[in-house]
N, C-alpha and C positions, 0 to 999 in steps of 0.2 A: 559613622552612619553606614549600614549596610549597601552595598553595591545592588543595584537595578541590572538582572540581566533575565530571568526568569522566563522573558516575552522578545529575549534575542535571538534571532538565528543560529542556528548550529554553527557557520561558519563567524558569523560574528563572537559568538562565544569562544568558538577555539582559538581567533586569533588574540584576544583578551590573554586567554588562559597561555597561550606560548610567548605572549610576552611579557607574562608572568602579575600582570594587573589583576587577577582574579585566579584565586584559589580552586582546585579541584574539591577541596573537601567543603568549601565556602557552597558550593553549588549542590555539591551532593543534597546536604544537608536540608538549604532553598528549596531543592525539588519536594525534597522529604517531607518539610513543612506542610509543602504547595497540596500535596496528596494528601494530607491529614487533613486536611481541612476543605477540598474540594473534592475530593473522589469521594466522598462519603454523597454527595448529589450526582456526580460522573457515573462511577461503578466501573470505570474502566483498567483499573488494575485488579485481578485475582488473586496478586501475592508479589507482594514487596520483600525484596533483599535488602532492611533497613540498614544491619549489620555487617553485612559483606560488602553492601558497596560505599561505606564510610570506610572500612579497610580498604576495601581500593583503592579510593582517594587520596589515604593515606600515605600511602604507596606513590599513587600516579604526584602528590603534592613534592616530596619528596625527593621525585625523578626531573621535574618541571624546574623544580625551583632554583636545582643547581644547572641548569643549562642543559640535558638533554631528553627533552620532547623527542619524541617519535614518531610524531606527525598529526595530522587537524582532527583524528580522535583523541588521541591521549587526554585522559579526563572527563569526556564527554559523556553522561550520562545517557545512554539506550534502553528503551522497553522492547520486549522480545513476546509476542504474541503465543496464547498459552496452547500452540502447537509443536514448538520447539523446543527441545530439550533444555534446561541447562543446569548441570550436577549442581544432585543438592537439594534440588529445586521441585515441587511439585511441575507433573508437567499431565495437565487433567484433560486436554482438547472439550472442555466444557462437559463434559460426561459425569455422572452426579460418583457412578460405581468407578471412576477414576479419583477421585479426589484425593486421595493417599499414592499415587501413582508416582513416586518417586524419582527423579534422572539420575539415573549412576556417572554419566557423562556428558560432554557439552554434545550439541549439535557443529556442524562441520561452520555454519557461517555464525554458530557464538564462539566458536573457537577461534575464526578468522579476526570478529570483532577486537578479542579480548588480547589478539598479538598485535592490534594496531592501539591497543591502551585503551579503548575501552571501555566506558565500567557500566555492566548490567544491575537495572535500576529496578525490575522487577518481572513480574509476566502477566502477558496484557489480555484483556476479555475476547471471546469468540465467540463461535456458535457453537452450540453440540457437532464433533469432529466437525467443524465447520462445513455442513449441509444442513446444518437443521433451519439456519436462520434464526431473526430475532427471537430470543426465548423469553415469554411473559410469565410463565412458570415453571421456576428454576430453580436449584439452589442459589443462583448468582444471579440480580435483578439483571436487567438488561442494559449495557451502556445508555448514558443519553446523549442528544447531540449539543455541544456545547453552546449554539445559536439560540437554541430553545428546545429547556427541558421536556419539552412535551412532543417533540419528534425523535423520528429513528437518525442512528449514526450506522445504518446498513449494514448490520450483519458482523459476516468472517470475521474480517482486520477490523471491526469498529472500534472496541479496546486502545487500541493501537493509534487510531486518529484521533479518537477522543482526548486522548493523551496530550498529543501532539499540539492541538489545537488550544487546548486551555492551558499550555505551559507545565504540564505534567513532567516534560521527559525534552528533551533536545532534538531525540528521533528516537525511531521504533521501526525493529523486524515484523515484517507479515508476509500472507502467500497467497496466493491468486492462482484459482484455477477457473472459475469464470470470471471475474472481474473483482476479487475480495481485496483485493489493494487499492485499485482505483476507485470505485464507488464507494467504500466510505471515504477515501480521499477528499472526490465530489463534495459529499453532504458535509463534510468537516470544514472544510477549505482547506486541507494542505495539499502538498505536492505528494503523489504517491506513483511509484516507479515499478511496473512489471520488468527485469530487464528481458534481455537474452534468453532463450530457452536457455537449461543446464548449466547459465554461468556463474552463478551462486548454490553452494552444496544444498540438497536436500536431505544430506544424512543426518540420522537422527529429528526430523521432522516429520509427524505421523502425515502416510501419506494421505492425500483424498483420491488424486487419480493420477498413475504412477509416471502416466504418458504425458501428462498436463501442467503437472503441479511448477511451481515458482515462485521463489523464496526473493525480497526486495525489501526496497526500504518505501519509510513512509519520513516526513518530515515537513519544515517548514517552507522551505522553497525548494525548488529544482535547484540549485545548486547545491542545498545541504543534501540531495540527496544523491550527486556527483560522490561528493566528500564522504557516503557512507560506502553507497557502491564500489567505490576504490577499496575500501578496504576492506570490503565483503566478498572480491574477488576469492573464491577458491584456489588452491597452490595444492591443492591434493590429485595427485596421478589417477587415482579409480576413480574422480568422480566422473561421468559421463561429461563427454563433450562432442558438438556436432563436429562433423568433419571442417578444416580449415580454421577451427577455432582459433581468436587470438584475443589481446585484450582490448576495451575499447580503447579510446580519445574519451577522457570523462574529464579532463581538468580545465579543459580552454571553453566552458558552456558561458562565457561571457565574449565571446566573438561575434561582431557583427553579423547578421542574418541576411544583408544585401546580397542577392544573387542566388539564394536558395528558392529552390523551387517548391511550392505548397501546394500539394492535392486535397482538394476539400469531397469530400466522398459525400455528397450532399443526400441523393438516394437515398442514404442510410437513416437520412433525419427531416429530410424537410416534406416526403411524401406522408408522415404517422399525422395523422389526424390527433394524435393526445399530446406532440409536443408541446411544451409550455412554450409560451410567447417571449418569456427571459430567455428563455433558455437560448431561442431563436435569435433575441436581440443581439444576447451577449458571442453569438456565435457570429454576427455581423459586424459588432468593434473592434474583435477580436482579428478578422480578415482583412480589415479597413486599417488594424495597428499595424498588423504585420507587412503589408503592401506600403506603409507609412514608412516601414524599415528600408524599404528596399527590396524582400522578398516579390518572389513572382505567384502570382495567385491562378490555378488553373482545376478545373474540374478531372477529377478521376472516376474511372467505373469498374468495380468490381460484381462476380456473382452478387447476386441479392444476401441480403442479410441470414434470411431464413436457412440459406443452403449451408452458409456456415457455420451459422448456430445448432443446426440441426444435429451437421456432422461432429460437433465438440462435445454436443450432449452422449451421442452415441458412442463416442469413447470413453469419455468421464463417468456417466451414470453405471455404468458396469462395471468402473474400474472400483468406484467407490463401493460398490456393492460386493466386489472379491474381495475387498481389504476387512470388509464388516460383516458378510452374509453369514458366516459359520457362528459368530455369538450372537447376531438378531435370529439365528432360527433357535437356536440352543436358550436363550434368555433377552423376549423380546422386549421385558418388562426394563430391562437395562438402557432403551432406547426414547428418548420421546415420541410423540404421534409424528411430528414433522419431519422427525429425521427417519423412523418407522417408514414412513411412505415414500422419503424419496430414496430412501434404498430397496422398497421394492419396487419402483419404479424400474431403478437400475437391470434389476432380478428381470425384469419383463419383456428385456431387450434381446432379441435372437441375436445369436452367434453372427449369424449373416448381417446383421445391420451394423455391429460393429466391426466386422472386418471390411464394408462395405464402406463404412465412414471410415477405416484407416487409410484403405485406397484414395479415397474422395480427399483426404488431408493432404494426400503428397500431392494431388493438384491443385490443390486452392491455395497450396503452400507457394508453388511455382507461379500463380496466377498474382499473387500481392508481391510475389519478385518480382516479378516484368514491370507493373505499376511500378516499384521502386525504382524501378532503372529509369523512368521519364520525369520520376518526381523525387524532392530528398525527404520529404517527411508525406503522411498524408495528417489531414486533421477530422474530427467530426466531436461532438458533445460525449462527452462519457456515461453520460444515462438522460434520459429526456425529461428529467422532474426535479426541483430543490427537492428539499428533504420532505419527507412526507410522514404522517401521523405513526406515530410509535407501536411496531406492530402490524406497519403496512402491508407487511407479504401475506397476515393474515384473513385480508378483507380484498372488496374486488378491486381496492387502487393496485395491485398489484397485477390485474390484468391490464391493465394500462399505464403502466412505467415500466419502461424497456432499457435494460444496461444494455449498452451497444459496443462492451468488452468481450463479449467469450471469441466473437472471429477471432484475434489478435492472438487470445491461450493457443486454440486452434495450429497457428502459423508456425506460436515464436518469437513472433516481433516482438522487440523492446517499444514500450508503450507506456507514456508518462500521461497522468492528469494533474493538473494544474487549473487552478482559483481562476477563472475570466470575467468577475465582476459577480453580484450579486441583484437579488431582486428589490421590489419597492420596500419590502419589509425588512433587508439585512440578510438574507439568504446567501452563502456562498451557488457559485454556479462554475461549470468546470467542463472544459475543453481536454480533449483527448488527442497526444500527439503519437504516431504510430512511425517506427523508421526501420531501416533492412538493421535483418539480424549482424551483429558488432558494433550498428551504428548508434551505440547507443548515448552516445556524447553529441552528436547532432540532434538527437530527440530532447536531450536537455537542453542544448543550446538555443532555441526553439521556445522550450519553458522558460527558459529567463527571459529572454526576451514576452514574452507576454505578460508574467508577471511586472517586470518591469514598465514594459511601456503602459499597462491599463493600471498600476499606481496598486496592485491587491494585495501586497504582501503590508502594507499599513494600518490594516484593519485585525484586529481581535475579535473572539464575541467575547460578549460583554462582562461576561463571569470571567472570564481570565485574569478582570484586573480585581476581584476581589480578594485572593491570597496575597500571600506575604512577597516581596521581590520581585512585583513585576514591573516591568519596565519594558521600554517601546521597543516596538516588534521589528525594528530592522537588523 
């Protein structure tokens, strides 16, 4: 009788797999299945490596079976969002005149991946160069959210969550330059991890905004997503790194939280008149679990939202706009309407107001340091809405649901969303943990503990148990 692991944790799978109870090629396969028969309703993969990553397996099976693993990926099947390179591989950042766009080579953190063993499962949906947002006409339908088909899975990294959430893939690369990791995190329910500025390569990942961008993992809990980070760690000397760079504490995110101190940045959320009332609830059990731990619960105050936002936009929209302005004036027809207009949005921005907002960043930079020296994390909701109607950025819910991610791009900070309970109907809902740059094993440590004590990692949506091998989600 085949083995049930399909709807286990990353880390529960790897330990399976290194003590050799469950086959690398046994799972490949599983997953393979799982995508045949579910992503034809998902849409969250663009392109499966059916045959390379059974050779890997073959390979990583192999390697396992005679006693030496190489640590908690060896075997692990990964989706890599179709931003990133990886040879071989179309690599189309959803662009219709990209689809034959070839990778001569991996990018810097598939590379990383593939020296910790392993094995890329395929490449996951996006947006047009990811700014265009959900796209309703497409060559590629648009993911859906695996809670209910008939909502959005938010954008960028949705491919990616989608994934994750319906047992597509164990875990999944994506990139966050306003909150494209964590917000569909959010509306999925997994754990999705902006870390570090620059501590994960962005080589060979098209950029969006060059000052901004960040490459992370996405998965089932904060701690598979410790176990990806680790080995996404960059080891390459050019890539940029902020000064005193070093590497985190990612492995101990199962340590008591007693004695840490928690800034709840409430400003952020409880003044909007459009938050949802879950959203609010779950942002109460959530301070009520952690106080339950032992943590110390205190209010923190930063600039206002807007100052931040403002200033992230004014980098990003023009950054985005220099990577793409020279083929949108040359061949506009190459472009959608939505991603047409937010790069000339970008286009529209003086000189002055971007260097104006790079100034404005080394302060706001310094201003959520000081905060960090009184507090070890801060907390606040990672967008103010479940998931909303398929398509939402295109109607006016989308002037009234606010991601409350871009500060964070902005700073740097390592910044985890994690599952804090759902609404009356089944809805994931999702808390945002924000902590000083390297800390980023405290920002996880933090996510387990919530997942943990509010009981979320036990729950599926519902389609996930309709394929082949799945099995309980711990």
């Amino acid at each position: 009788m085949p083995f049930d692991f399909s709807l286990l944790s990353l880390a529960a799978l790897s330990q399976l797999i290194r003590e050799r109870q469950l086959s690398p090629v046994d799972v490949v396969e599983g997953y393979l299945d799982r995508i045949a028969i579910l992503d034809p309703s998902l849409h969250s993969f663009n392109f499966v490596l059916a045959d390379e990553s059974l050779d890997a397996a073959r390979i990583a099976e192999r390697t396992i079976m005679s006693g030496r693993s190489i640590g908690p990926l060896h075997g692990i099947p990964i989706g890599i969002k179709d931003l990133i390179d990886v040879a071989g591989a179309p690599t189309t950042a959803q662009a219709a005149h990209l689809r034959h766009n070839i990778a001569k080579a991996d990018a810097g953190v598939v590379t990383a991946l593939r020296k910790a063993g392993a094995i890329i499962l395929g490449k996951q949906a996006t947006a047009e160069y990811a700014v265009g947002g959900t796209q309703l006409n497409s060559p590629w339908p648009p993911p859906r959210n695996p809670w209910n088909l008939d909502l959005d899975a938010a954008s960028s990294s949705s491919g990616s969550a989608v994934a994750v959430a319906a047992g597509l893939c164990a875990g999944a690369v994506g990139t966050d330059t306003s909150g494209s990791i964590r917000v569909p995190a959010a509306w999925c329910g997994v754990a999705g991890l902006m870390p570090t500025e620059a501590l994960v390569s962005r080589k060979g990942t098209l950029p969006v905004s060059r000052t901004i961008d960040c490459v992370g993992p996405l998965a089932w809990t904060a701690q598979d997503c410790a176990l990806m980070l680790d080995a996404m760690l960059s080891d390459d000397p050019e890539d940029t790194r902020l000064p005193g760079w070093r590497v985190p504490n990612l492995l101990n995110i199962t340590a008591p939280v007693r004695g840490l101190r928690v800034g709840v940045l409430r400003h952020y959320f409880e003044d909007d008149p459009n938050l949802d009332g879950n959203v609010r609830r779950a942002m109460i059990d959530t301070l009520n679990a952690l106080a339950g731990r032992g943590a110390s619960i205190r209010d923190v105050q930063l600039s206002d939202f807007d100052t931040y936002a403002t200033a992230a936009r004014h980098i990003s929209w023009p950054e985005e706009y220099a990577e793409h302005g020279t083929e949108l004036e040359a061949f506009p027809d190459r472009f959608g309407a939505v991603t047409r207009s937010r790069l000339q949005d970008g286009k529209a921005i003086p000189a002055y107001d971007y260097i104006w907002a790079s100034r404005r960043r080394q302060k706001l930079t310094a201003e959520i340091e000081a905060a960090l020296r009184e507090v070890d994390v801060i907390v606040l909701p990672t967008i103010s809405k479940p998931a909303q109607v398929l398509g939402y950025e295109h109607t006016e819910i989308a002037q009234t649901t606010r991601w409350l991610t871009r500060p964070f791009n902005l700073t740097g900070s390592p910044t985890l969303s994690v599952c804090n309970g759902f609404t009356p109907s089944g809805l994931p809902l999702a808390i945002q943990i924000v902590g000083r740059r390297y800390d980023d094993g405290t920002v996880l440590q933090v996510g387990h503990a919530v997942e943990t004590e509010l009981s979320t990692r036990d729950r599926r949506p519902a389609i996930a148990a309709v394929g082949p091998m799945a099995g309980s989600a711990n």
